[in-house]
C-alpha positions in Angstrom: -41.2 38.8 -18.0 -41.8 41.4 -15.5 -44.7 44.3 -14.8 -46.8 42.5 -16.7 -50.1 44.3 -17.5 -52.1 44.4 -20.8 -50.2 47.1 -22.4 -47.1 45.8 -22.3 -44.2 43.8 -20.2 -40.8 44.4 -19.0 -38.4 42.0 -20.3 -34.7 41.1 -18.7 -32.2 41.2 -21.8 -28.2 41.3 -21.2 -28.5 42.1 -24.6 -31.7 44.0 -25.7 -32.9 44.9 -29.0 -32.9 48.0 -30.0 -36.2 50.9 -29.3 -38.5 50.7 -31.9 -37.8 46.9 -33.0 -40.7 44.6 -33.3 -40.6 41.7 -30.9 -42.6 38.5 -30.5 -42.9 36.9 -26.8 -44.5 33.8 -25.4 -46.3 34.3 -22.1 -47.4 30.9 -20.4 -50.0 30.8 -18.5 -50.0 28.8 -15.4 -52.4 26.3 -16.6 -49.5 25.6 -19.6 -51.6 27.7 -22.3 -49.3 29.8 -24.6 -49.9 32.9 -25.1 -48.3 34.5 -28.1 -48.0 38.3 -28.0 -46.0 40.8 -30.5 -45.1 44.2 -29.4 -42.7 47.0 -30.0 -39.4 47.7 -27.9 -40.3 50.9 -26.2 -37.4 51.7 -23.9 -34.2 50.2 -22.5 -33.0 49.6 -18.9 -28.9 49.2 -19.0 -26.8 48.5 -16.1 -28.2 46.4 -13.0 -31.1 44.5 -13.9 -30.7 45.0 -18.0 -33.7 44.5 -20.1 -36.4 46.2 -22.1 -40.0 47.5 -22.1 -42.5 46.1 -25.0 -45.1 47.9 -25.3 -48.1 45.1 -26.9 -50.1 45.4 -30.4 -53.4 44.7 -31.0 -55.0 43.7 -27.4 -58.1 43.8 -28.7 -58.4 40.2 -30.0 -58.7 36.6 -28.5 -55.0 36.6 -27.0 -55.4 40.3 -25.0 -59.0 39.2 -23.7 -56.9 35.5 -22.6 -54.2 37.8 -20.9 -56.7 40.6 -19.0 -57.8 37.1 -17.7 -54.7 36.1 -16.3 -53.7 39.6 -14.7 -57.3 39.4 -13.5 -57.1 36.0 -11.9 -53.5 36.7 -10.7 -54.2 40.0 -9.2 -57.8 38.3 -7.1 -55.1 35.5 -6.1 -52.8 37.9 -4.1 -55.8 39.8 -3.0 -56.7 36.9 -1.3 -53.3 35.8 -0.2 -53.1 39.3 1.3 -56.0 39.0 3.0 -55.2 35.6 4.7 
């Protein structure tokens, strides 16, 4: 995964599904917690660097809340990395 944020991902596919196809991925966090998420392909990136944009469902719940902590925590860890 790639470009993570909480409304969706960027996935590297050679072989992507198709737009509008619903997909299921497991983000782990780095303290080993799983993180299941489903979404909906959104767009396609072909040539260099193939892959696919999923754009997330339902955020609202426990596992969006668990992954606007992450992003959170990972983006006041390179703050501070920045910083040093």
């Amino acid at each position: 995964l790639e470009d993570v944020s909480a409304g969706g991902a960027f996935v590297r596919a050679d072989a992507p599904p198709a737009v509008a196809t619903e997909v299921e991925l497991t983000i782990t966090a780095p303290d080993g917690e799983a993180l299941a998420a489903t979404g909906t392909v959104a767009w396609l990136r072909q040539g260099k660097d193939p892959g696919f944009g999923v754009e997330f469902h339902d955020m609202a719940g426990e596992t969006g809340r668990k992954l606007r902590a992450l992003l959170r925590h990972a983006s006041e860890s390179a703050e501070v990395a920045l910083e040093s």
